[in-house]
mmCIF file of the C-alpha atoms, coordinates in Angstrom:
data_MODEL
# 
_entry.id   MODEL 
# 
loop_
_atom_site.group_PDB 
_atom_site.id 
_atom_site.type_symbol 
_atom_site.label_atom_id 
_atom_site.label_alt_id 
_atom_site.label_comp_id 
_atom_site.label_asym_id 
_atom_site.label_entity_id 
_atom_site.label_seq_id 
_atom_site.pdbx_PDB_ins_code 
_atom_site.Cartn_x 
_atom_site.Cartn_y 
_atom_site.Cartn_z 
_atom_site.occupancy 
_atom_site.B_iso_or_equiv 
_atom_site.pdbx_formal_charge 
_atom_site.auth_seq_id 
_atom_site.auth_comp_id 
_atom_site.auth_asym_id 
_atom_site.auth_atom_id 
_atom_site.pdbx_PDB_model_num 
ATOM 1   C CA . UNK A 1 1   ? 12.265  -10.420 23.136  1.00 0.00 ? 1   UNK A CA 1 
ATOM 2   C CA . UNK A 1 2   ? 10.182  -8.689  20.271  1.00 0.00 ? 2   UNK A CA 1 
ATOM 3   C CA . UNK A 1 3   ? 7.974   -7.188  22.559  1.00 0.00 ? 3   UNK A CA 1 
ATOM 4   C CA . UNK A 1 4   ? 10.691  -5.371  24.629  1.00 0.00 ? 4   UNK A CA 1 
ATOM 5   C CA . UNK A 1 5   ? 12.262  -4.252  21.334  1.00 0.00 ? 5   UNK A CA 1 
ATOM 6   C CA . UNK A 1 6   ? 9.088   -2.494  20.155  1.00 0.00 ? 6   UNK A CA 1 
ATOM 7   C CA . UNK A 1 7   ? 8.349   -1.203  23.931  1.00 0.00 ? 7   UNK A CA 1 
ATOM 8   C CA . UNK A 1 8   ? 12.253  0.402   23.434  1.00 0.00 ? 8   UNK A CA 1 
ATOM 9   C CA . UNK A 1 9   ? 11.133  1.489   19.523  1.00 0.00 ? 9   UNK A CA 1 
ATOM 10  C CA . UNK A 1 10  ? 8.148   3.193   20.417  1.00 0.00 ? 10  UNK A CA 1 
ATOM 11  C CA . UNK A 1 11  ? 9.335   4.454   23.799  1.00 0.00 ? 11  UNK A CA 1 
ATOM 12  C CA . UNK A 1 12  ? 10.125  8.343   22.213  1.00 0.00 ? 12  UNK A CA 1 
ATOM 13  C CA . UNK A 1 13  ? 7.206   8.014   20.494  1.00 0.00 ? 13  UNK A CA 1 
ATOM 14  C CA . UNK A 1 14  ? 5.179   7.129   23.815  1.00 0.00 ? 14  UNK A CA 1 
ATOM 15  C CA . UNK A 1 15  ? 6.917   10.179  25.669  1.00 0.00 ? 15  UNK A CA 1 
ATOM 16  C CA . UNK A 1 16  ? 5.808   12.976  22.588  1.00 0.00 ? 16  UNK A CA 1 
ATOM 17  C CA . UNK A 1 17  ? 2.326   11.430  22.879  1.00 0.00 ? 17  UNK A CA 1 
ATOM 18  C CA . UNK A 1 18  ? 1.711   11.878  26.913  1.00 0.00 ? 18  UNK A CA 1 
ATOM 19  C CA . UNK A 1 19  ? -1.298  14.440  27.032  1.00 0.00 ? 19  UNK A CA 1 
ATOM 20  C CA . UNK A 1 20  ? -1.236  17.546  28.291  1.00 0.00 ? 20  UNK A CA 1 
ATOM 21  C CA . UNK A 1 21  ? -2.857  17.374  32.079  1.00 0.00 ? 21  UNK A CA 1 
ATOM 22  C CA . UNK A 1 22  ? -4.797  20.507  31.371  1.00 0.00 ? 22  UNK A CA 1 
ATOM 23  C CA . UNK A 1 23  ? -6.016  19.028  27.626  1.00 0.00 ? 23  UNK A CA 1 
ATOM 24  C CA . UNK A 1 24  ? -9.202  17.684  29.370  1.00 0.00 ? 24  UNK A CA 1 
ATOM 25  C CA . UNK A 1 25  ? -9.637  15.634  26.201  1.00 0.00 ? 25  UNK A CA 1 
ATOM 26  C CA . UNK A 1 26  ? -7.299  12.852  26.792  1.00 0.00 ? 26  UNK A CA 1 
ATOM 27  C CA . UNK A 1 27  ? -9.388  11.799  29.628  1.00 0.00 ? 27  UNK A CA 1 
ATOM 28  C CA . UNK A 1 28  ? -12.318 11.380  26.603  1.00 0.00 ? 28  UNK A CA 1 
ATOM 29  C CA . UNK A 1 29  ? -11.447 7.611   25.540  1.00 0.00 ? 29  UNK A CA 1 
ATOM 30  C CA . UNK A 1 30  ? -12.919 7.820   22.086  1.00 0.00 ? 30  UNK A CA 1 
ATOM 31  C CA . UNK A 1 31  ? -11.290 10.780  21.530  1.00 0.00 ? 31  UNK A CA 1 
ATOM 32  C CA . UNK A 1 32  ? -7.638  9.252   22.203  1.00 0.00 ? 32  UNK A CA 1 
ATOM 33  C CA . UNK A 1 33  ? -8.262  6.194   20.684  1.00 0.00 ? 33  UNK A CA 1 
ATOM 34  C CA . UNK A 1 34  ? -9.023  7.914   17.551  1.00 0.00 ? 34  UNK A CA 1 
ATOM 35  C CA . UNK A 1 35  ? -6.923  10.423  17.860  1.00 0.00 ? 35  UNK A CA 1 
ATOM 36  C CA . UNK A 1 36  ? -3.605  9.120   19.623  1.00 0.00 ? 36  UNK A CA 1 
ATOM 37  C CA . UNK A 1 37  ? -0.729  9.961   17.684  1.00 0.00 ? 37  UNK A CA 1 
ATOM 38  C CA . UNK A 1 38  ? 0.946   7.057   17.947  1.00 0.00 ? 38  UNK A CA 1 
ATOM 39  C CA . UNK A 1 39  ? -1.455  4.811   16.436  1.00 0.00 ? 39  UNK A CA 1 
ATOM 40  C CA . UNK A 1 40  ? -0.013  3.472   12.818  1.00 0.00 ? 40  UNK A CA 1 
ATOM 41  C CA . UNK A 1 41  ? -3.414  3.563   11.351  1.00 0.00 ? 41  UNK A CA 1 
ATOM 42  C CA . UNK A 1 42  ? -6.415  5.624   11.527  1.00 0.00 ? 42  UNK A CA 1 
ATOM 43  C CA . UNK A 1 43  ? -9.764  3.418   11.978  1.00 0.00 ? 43  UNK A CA 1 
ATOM 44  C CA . UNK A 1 44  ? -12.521 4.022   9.527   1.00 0.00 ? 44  UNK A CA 1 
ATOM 45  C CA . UNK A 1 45  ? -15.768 2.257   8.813   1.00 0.00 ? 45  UNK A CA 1 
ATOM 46  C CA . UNK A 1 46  ? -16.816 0.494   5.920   1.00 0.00 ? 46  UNK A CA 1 
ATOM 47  C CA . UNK A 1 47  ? -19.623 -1.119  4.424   1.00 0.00 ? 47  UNK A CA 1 
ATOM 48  C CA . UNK A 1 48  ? -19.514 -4.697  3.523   1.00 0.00 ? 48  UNK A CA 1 
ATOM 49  C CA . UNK A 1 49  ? -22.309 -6.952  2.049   1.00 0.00 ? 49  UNK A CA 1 
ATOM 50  C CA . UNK A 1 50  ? -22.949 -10.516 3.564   1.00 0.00 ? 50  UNK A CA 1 
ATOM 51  C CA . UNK A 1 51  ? -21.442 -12.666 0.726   1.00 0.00 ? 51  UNK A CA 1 
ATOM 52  C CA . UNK A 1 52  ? -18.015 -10.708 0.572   1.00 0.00 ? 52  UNK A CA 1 
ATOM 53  C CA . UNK A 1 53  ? -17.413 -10.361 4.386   1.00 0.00 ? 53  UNK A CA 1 
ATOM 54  C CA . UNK A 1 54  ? -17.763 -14.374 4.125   1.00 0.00 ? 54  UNK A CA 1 
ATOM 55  C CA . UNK A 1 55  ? -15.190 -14.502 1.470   1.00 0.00 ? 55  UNK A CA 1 
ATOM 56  C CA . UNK A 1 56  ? -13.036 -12.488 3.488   1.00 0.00 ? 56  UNK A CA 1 
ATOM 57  C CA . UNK A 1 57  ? -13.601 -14.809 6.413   1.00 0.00 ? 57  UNK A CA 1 
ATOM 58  C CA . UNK A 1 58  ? -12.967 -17.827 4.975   1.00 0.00 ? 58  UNK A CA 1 
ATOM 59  C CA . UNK A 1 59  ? -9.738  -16.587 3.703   1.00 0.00 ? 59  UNK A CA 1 
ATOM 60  C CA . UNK A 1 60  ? -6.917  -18.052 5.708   1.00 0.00 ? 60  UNK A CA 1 
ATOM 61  C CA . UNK A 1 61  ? -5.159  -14.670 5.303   1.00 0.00 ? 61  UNK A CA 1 
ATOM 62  C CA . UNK A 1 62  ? -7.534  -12.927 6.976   1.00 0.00 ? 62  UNK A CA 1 
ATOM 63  C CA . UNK A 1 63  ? -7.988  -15.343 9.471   1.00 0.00 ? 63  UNK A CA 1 
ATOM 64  C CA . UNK A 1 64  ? -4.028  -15.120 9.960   1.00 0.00 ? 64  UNK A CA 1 
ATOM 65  C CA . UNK A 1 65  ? -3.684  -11.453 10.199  1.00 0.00 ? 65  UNK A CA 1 
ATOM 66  C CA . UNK A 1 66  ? -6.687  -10.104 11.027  1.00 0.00 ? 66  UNK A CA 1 
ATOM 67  C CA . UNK A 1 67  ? -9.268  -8.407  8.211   1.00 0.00 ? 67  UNK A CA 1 
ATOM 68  C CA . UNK A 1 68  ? -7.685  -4.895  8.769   1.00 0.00 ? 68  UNK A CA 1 
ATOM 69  C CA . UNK A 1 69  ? -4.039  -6.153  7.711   1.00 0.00 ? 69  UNK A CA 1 
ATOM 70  C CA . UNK A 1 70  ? -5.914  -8.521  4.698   1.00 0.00 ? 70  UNK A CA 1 
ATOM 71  C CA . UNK A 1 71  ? -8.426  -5.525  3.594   1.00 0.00 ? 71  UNK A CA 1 
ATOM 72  C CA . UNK A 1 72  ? -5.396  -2.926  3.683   1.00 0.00 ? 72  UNK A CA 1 
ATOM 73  C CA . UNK A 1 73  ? -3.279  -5.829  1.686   1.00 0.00 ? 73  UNK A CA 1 
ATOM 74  C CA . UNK A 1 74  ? -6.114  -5.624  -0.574  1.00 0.00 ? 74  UNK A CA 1 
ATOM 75  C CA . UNK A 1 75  ? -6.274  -2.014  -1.173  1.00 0.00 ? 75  UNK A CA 1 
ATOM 76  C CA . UNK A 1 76  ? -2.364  -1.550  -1.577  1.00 0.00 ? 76  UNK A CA 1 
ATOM 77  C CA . UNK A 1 77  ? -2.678  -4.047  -4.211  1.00 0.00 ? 77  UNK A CA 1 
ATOM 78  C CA . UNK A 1 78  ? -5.618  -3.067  -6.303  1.00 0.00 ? 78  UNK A CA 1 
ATOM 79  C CA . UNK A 1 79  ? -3.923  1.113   -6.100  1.00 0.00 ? 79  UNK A CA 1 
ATOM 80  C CA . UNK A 1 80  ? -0.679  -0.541  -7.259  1.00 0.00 ? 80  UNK A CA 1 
ATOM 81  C CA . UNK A 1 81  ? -2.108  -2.349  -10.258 1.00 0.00 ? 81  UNK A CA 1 
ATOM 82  C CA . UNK A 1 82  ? -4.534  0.357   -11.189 1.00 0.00 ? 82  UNK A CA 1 
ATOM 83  C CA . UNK A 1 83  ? -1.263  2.935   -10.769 1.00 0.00 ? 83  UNK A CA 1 
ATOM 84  C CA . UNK A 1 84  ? 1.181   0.651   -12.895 1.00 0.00 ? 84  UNK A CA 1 
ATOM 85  C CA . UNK A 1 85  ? -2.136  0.542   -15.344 1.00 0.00 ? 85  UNK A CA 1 
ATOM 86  C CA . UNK A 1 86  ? -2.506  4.203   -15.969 1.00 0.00 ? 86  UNK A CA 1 
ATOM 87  C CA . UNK A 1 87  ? 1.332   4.304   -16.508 1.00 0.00 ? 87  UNK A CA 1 
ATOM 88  C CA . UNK A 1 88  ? 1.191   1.309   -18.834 1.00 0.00 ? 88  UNK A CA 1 
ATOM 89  C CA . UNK A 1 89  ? -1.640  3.849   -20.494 1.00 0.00 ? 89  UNK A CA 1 
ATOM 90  C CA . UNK A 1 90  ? 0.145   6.727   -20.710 1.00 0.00 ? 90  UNK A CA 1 
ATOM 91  C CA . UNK A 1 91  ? 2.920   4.756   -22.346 1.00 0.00 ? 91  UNK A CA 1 
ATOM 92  C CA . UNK A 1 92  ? 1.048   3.737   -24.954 1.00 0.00 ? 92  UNK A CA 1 
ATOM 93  C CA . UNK A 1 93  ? -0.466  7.182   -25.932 1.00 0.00 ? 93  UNK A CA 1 
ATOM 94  C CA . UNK A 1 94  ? 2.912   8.680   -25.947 1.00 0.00 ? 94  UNK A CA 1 
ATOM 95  C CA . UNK A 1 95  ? 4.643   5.952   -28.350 1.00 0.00 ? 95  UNK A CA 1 
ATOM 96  C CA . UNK A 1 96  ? 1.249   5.533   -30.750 1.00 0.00 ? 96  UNK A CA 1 
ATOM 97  C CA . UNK A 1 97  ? 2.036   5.583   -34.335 1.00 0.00 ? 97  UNK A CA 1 
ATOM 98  C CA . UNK A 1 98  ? 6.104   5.698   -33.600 1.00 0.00 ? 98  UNK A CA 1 
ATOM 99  C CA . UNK A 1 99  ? 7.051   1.960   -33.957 1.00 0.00 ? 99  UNK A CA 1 
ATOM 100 C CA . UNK A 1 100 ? 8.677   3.159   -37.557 1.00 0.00 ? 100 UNK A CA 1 
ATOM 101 C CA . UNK A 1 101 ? 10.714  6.085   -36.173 1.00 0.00 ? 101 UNK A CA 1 
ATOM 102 C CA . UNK A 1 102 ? 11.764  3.650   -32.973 1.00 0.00 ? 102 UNK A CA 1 
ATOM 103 C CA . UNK A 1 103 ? 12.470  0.964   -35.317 1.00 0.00 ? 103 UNK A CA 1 
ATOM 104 C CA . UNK A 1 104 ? 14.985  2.974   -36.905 1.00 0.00 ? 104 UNK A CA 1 
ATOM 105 C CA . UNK A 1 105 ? 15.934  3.851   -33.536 1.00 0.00 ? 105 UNK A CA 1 
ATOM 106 C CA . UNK A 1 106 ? 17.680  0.614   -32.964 1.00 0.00 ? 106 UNK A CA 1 
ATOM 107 C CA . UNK A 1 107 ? 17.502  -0.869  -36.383 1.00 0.00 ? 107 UNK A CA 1 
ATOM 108 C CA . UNK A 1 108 ? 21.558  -0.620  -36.004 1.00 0.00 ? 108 UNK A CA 1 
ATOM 109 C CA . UNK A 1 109 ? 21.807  -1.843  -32.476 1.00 0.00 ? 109 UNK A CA 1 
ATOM 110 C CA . UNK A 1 110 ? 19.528  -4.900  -33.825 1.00 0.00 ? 110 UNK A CA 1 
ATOM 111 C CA . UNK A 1 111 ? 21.841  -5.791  -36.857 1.00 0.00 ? 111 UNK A CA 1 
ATOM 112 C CA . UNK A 1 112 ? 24.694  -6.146  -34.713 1.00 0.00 ? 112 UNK A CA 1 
ATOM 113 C CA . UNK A 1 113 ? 23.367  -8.737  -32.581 1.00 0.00 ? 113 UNK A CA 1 
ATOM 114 C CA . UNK A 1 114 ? 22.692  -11.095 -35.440 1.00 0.00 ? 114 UNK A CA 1 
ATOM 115 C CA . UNK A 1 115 ? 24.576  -14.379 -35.583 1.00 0.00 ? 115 UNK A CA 1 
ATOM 116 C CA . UNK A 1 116 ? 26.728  -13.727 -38.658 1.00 0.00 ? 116 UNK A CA 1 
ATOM 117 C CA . UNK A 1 117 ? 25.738  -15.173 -42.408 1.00 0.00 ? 117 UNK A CA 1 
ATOM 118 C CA . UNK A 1 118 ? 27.953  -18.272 -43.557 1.00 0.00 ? 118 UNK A CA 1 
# 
């Protein structure tokens, strides 16, 4: 049932990507399986010592999904933390040396969520 459903999803997709007969190129495989357009990914090649392809082996992610999906899991993750970090950053230069002038800021909005004196 999945399968059909992605055979019907990618089924305009399929019919942009048939090659042009007289493009001799499509007939090159390396050239259309690096080049298809309707792969999701581009391949590249990396470099990997020993020790850390082993980690990634013995991770039952990786053995699960594959090391493409776990090494592209990876990535996303370490861009997203190093992105929120530089924001985080940039917060910090912008509000240095104004905790008194945001302090009075809210100063009011603070005393009015006290619990009242008795």
């Amino acid at each position: 049932m999945i399968d059909a459903c992605k055979r019907e999803l990618a089924r305009p997709l399929l019919a942009a990507a048939l090659p042009n007969p007289l493009d001799v190129r499509w007939l090159d495989a390396v050239y259309f399986l690096l080049y298809c357009p309707t792969m999701p990914a581009r391949p590249v090649q990396i470099s990997v010592d020993e020790e850390l392809l082993q980690r990634i082996d013995d991770d039952p992610e990786a053995r699960e999904r594959g090391r493409s999906a776990f090494i592209r899991s990876a990535v996303e993750c370490y861009l997203s933390a190093k992105e929120r970090q530089e924001t985080e950053t940039r917060l910090e230069r912008a509000y240095a040396g104004q905790a008194d002038v945001l302090l009075l800021e809210v100063e009011d909005l603070l005393d009015g969520q006290r619990w009242p004196s008795e």
